[in-house]
One Martini backbone bead per residue (centre of mass of N, CA, C, O) as a GRO file, in nm:
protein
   90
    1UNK     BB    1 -11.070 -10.517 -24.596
    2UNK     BB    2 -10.961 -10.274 -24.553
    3UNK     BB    3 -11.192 -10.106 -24.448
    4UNK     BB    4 -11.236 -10.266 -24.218
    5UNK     BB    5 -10.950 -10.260 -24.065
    6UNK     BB    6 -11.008  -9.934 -24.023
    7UNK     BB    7 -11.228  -9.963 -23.855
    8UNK     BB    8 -11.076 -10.138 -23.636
    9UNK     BB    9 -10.907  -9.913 -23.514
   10UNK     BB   10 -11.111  -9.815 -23.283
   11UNK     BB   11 -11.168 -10.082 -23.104
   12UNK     BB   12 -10.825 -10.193 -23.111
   13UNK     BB   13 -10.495 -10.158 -23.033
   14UNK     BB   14 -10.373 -10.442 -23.001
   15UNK     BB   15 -10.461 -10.573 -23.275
   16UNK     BB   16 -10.355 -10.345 -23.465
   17UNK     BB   17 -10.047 -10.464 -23.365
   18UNK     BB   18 -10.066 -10.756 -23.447
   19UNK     BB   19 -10.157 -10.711 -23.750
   20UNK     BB   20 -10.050 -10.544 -23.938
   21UNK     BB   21  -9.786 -10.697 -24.028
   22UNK     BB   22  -9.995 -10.857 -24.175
   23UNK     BB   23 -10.180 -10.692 -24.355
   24UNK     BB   24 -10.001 -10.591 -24.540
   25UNK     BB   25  -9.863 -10.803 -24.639
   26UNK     BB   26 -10.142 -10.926 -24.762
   27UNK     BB   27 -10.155 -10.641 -24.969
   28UNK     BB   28  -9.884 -10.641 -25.121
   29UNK     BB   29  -9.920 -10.894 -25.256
   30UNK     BB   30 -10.212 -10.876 -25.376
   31UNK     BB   31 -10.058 -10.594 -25.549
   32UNK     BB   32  -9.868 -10.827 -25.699
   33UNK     BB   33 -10.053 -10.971 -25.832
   34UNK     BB   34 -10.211 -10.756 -25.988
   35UNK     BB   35  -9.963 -10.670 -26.143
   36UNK     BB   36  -9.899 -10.940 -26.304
   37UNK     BB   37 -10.111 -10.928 -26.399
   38UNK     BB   38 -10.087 -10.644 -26.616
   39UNK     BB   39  -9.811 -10.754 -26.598
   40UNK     BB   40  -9.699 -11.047 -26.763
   41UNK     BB   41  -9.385 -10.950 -26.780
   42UNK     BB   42  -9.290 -10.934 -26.522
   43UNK     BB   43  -9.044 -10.982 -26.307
   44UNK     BB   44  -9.022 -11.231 -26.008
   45UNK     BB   45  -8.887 -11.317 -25.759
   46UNK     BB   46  -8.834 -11.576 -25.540
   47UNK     BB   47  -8.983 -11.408 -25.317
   48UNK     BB   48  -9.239 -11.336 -25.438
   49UNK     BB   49  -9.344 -11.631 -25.544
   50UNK     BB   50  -9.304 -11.741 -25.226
   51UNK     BB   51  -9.561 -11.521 -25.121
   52UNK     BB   52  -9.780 -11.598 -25.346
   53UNK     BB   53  -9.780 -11.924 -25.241
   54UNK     BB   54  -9.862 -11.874 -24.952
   55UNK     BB   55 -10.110 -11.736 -25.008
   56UNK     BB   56 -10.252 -11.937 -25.168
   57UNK     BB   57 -10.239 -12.162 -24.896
   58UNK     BB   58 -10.386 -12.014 -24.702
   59UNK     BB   59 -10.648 -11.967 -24.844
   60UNK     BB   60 -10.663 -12.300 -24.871
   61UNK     BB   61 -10.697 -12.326 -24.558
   62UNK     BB   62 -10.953 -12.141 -24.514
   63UNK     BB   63 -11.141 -12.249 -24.671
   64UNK     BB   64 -11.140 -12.578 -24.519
   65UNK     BB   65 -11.222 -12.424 -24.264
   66UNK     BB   66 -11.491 -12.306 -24.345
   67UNK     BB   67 -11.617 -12.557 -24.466
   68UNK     BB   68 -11.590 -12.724 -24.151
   69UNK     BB   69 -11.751 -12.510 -23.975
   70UNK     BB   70 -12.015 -12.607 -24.072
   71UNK     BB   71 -12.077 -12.863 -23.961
   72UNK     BB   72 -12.000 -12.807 -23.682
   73UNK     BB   73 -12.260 -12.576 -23.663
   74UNK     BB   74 -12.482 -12.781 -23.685
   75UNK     BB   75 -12.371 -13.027 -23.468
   76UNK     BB   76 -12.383 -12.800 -23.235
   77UNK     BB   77 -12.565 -12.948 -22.972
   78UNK     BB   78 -12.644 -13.277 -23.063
   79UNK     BB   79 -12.722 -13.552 -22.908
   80UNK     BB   80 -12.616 -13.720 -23.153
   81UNK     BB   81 -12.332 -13.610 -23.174
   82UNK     BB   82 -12.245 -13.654 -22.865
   83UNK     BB   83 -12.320 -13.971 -22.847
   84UNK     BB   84 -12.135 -14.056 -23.061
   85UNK     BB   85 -11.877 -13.909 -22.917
   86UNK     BB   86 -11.888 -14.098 -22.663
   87UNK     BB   87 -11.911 -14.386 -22.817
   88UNK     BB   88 -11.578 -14.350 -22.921
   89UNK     BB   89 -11.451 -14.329 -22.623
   90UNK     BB   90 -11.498 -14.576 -22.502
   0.00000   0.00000   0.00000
């Protein structure tokens, strides 16, 4: 991911102004997660926790649009999809 982000630094200006301070907040809970792995003792506070647990929901939310979206991308621009599409409108 880092590196990802990284190379996409030279080809839009605007996306890295927009995306970075999403970017960061994900890449320090990530060094987050891992601290309390190996330090299985560290305490964390209730703010660390609740960054924790919103990014664990955001993966499983990202997780079941990719799940969903598999679907859709076989099904799109099937004439037999277009067409149970229209008669479940009328």
């Amino acid at each position: 991911v880092g590196i990802t982000f990284i190379f996409n630094l030279g080809l839009s200006p605007s996306i890295i102004i927009e995306s970075s301070p999403n970017f960061v907040f994900i890449a320090s809970t990530l060094v987050l997660i891992k601290s309390k792995s190996l330090l299985p003792n560290l305490n964390l506070s209730l703010e660390e926790e609740g960054d924790i647990e919103r990014l664990k929901d955001r993966l499983k939310v990202y997780q079941r649009i990719k799940e969903l979206s598999v679907n859709i991308k076989e099904s799109f621009g099937k004439k037999s999809f277009m067409n149970a599409r229209l008669r479940n409108i009328r």
